[in-house]
Structure formats: structure tokens, C-alpha cells
LOGU-996390 format. One record per residue (C-alpha): residue in three letters; x, y, z. Coordinates in steps of 0.02 Angstrom, whole numbers, plus 50000, padded with zeros to 5 digits. Example, Ala and Ser with C-alpha at 12.3 -4.5 7.8 and 13.67 -1.06 7.14 Angstrom:
<atoms>
ALA506154977550390/SER506844994750357/
</atoms>
This chain:
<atoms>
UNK500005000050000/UNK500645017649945/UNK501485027950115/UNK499885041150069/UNK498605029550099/UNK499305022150272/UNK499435040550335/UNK497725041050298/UNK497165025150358/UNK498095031050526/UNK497055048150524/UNK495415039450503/UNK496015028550648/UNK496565040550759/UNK494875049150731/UNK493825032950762/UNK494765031550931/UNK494445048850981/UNK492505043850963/UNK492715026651061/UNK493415037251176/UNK492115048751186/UNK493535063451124/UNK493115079251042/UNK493115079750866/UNK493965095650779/UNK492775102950616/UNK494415095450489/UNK493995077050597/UNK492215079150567/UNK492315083950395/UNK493455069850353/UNK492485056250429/UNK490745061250361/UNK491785058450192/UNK491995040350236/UNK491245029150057/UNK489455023550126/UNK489855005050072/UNK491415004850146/UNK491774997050322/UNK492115012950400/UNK490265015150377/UNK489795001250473/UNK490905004050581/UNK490225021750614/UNK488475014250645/UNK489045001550777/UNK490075016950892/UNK488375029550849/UNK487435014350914/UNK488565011151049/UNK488255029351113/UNK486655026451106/UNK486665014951216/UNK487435022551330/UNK486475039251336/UNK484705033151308/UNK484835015951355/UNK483275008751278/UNK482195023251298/UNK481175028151150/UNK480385042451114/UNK479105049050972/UNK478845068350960/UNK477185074150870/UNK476895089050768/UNK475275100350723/UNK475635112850573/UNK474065123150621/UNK474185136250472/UNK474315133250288/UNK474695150550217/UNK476035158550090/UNK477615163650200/UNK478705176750154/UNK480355170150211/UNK480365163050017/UNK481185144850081/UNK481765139849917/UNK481255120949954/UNK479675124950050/UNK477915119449992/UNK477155134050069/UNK478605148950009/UNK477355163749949/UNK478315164749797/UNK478005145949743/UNK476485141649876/UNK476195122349831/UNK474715117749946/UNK472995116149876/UNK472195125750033/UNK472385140350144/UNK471825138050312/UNK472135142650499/UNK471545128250622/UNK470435133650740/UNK470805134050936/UNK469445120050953/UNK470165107950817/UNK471845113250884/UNK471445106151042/UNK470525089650977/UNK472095086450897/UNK473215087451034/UNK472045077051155/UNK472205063751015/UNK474125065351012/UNK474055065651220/UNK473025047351215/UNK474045040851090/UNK475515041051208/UNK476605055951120/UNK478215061851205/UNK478225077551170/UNK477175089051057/UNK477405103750954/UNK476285115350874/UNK477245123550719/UNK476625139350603/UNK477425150050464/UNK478375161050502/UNK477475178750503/UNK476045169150625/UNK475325182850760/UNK476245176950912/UNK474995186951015/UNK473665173950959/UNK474985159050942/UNK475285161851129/UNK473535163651181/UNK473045147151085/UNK474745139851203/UNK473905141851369/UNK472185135851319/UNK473245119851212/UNK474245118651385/UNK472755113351498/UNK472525098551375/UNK474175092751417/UNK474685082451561/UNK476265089651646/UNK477555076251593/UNK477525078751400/UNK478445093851333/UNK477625107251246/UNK478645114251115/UNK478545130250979/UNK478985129250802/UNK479105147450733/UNK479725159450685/UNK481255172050729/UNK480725181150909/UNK481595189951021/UNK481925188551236/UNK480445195151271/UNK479305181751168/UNK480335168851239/UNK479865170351421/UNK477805173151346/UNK478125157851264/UNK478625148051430/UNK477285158651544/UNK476085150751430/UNK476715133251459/UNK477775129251326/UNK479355120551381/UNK480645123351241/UNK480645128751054/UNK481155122350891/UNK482355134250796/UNK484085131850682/UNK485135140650588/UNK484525131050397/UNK485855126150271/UNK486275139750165/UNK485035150750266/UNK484995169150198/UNK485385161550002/UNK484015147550004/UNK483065157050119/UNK482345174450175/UNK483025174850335/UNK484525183050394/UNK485735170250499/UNK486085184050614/UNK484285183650667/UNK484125165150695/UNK485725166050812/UNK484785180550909/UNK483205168650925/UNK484375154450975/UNK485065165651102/UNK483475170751177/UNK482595150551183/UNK484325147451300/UNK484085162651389/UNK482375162551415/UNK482745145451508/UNK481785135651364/UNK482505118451300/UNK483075121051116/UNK482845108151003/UNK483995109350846/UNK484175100650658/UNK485465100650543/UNK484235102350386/UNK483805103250264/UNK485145094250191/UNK485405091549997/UNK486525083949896/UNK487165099549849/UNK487655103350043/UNK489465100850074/UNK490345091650227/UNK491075105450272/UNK489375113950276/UNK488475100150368/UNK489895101550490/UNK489515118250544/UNK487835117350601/UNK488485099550690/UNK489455111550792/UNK488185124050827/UNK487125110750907/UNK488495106351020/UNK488935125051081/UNK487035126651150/UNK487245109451233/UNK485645105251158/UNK484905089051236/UNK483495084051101/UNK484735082350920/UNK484135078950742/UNK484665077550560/UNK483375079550407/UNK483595079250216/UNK482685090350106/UNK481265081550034/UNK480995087449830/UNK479475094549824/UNK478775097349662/UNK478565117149621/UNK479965120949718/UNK481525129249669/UNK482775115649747/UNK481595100949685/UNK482915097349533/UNK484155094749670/UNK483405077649720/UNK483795073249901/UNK485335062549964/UNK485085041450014/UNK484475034150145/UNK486265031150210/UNK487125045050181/UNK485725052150296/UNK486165037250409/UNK487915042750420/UNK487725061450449/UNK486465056350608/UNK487915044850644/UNK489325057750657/UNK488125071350733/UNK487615060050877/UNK489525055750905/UNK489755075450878/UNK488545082251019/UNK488145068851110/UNK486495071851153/UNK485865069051325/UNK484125063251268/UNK483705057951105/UNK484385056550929/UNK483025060550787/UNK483195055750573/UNK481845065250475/UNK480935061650378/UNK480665043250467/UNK481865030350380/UNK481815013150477/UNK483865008750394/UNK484375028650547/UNK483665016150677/UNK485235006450657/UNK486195019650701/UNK485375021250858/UNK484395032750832/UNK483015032650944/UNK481585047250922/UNK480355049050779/UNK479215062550731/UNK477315059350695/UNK476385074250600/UNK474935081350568/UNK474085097150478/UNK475185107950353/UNK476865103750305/UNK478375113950223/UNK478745094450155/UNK477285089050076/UNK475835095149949/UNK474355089350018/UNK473925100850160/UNK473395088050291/UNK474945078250281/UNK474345063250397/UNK473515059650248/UNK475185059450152/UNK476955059950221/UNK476695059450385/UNK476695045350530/UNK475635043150637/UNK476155041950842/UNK475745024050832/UNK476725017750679/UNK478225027850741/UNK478255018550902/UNK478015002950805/UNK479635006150714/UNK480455010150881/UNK479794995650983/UNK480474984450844/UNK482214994050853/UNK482114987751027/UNK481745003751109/UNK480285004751237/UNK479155019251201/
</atoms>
């Protein structure tokens, strides 16, 4: 074997120890390993340590999340691979749930045994009336599951509305290529960020939407931003193609080079208390990944505007994949 190949074999080594090891991984480290070939047996050998982890943080605790999109309207952020972008609007309807089918919803999610459960808008929603329909969804929801907000950008003072009204923790990222594929200005996604932590709400953060297109060094990034806020709930998602979109020629990447970005994230962070693929792929599960999302009501993902009746799981299939991952939900 050539002397340039051993020196890399020993890199790739040395970097596969540090993660047995539970060391921290520089960006070059990360970068290099999510390069690993995806039929190689570095690949499998990524989804045994990710696994391994796993293990060892959740032990066999399962978890499935549920989502309510309660609008379907055009959004003027312009997400250049979002169904319901004003400049490309893809959804057959326009529609803002009612507080009363809000609430049926979310009892349904409550007695089918869901974790936690979000309620997610676009992103020019009136947070005076999102957090007013918060406290009256609150009462419908017994203490133990987390109540989580999916919107968008607000500021320090929203925050700590948003937990008064009984939300525990928020949804919120800083999107690949945000401010060229999207509207929104990274700067003001780092100030939200900033006031979920310091408004003492958890933060739940995604590296997405992820494309072919994406590169490792890219995808490496927002690995790392997940790990300065500590965040406890981590995920990965791929862009799904949706048709009428700008970014739909772009395709989306495989199942397992999904796989091995959850992989290398989870190794990455190390997440406290669960590890999430989106959109649900049973192959993340053997990466120990071991939280699914359930959805319901508009989607950025899909084109029918109810997407239960499309794209999305339901709470009990998604536990159904977990149980037979060997998780108990």
C-alpha cells in the first residue's frame, strides 16, 4: 500500500479512537469522517460506535415527538424548498386551524402516548394569538410531555411569553445555506437561539435541510452549533423534493448518507436525550437513533395540506418502528 494511503488510514484511525473514547472531534475530523464511502467498512463501523453511544445515553428509551402545522398560508421568508414559500405556495388550501380543532388534535396526540408535542406555524404567524392558543392547548396537556414552539425568529421578550404560557422549549436552527436558500438573515436566527437558551427554554435543533448539493464542510458547521448550545433533544433531516419548488431538481441524498450524517452528529454532540432522522427512515434506527416524529396538519414537506394523509406518521406507527428497534416507548 502507497505511504499516502497508510497516513490516511492512521488519520481515520486516530479519529475513530477519539470517538470510542468519547474525544472531541475538531471541524477538519468531522469533515473527514462524514467523507467516509457509505459501502465501505468505515461506515459500518460508524453505525456500531453511533449505536454504541446510544446505548449509553438513552439506554433503551424511546421516544416519538408529534407535530401540528396549524396554518397553511404563503410565507414570506421565500424557503427555496418549502411547499408553502409565497413565491412558489404548493398547497391546495389556505387555512388557519381553529383553537377548538387545535385542541382535539392534541388530546388525540396526548392518548396516543406522544412524548412531546409541538405546534408549528409559518413564520409571520401573530404570536399574540399563537401564545394565547398555548395556554388554552396547555391545559390539555398532562405535565410530563413537553410542549414545544415551532416558529418563527422572536426575540427575549417572546421567549419568556412563550414559557409563561406553558411551553417548555422551542424548535429553531440556523438552515443550510440560510439567507441564500432562504429569507432569513442568519444573524437573526442566532439572536432567537440566544433568547430560547436565555429565556430558560429547551432548544431543540436540526441540521436540515440537507441536499446533495450541501457540502461536509457545511453540514459540519451546524453539527457544531448544536453542540455550543448543549442542546439535549438532536436531529438530522434531508430536504425532501417537492415538486414546484426551486431546489426540487436537486433531488435529496440516500437513505445512508442520511444514516451517516445522524451517525457523526450523535458522536458530535452527544445528546443527553434523544437522537432524531427526518423524515422517518427505519435503515437511521440502526444507528441508534432513537426518536421519531409523527405529523399532522400543514407541512413545508409535503403538497397535500393535511399531511397525515400523506407523508406523515402517525404516533402509533412511529412507536412501532421504535419498539421493533428495541426501544421501549
Amino acid at each position: 500500500m502507497p505511504a499516502y494511503f497508510i497516513i490516511i488510514d492512521r488519520i481515520m484511525e486516530a479519529i475513530f479512537k477519539k470517538m470510542e473514547t468519547n474525544g472531541e472531534l475538531s471541524k477538519d475530523e468531522v469533515v473527514r469522517i462524514l467523507s467516509v464511502d457509505n459501502t465501505g467498512p468505515e461506515f459500518y463501523r460508524l453505525l456500531y460506535l453511533a449505536r454504541r453511544q446510544s446505548v449509553k445515553a438513552f439506554g433503551d428509551r424511546g421516544y416519538v415527538f408529534a407535530q401540528i402545522g396549524i396554518n397553511a398560508e404563503p410565507c414570506p421568508i421565500n424557503c427555496r424548498f418549502c411547499s408553502m414559500a409565497a413565491k412558489h405556495y404548493a398547497l391546495p388550501g389556505k387555512w388557519r386551524k381553529s383553537v377548538d380543532e387545535i385542541v382535539e388534535g392534541v388530546k388525540q396526540l396526548v392518548a396516543d402516548r406522544a412524548n412531546d408535542i409541538f405546534l408549528m406555524t409559518t413564520a409571520d404567524y401573530p404570536v399574540e394569538q399563537f401564545v394565547e392558543i398555548g395556554k388554552t392547548v396547555r391545559a390539555h396537556i398532562p405535565p410530563e410531555i413537553r410542549f414545544v414552539a415551532n416558529i418563527g425568529d422572536f426575540d427575549l421578550s417572546v421567549a419568556r411569553r412563550l414559557k409563561e404560557a406553558g411551553f417548555t422549549g422551542a424548535y429553531h436552527i440556523v438552515r443550510m445555506r440560510e439567507g441564500i436558500d432562504t429569507g432569513a438573515p442568519v444573524e437573526q436566527r442566532l439572536k432567537t437561539l440566544d433568547a430560547i437558551r436565555d429565556a430558560g427554554l429547551e432548544l431543540y435543533y436540526c441540521v436540515e435541510p440537507v441536499g446533495p448539493e450541501h457540502t461536509y464542510e457545511e453540514i459540519a458547521t451546524e453539527i457544531f452549533r448544536a453542540g455550543e448550545y448543549r442542546v439535549e433533544a438532536m436531529a438530522v433531516m434531508r430536504r425532501t423534493p417537492v415538486a414546484g419548488t426551486p431546489l426540487f431538481e436537486y433531488g435529496a441524498v440516500t437513505t445512508p448518507e442520511l444514516c451517516k450524517i445522524a451517525a457523526v452528529a450523535q458522536l458530535t454532540v452527544r445528546p443527553t436525550r434523544s437522537m432524531n432522522v427526518h423524515e422517518v427512515t427505519e435503515m437511521s434506527l440502526l444507528a441508534g437513533i432513537n426518536q421519531l416524529y409523527a405529523e399532522a396538519g400543514a407541512n413545508p414537506r409535503d403538497t397535500d395540506d393535511n399531511t397525515e394523509n400523506n407523508r406523515g406518521y402517525t404516533v402509533t406507527s412511529t412507536r412501532k418502528l421504535l419498539e421493533n428497534a428495541g426501544f421501549a416507548v
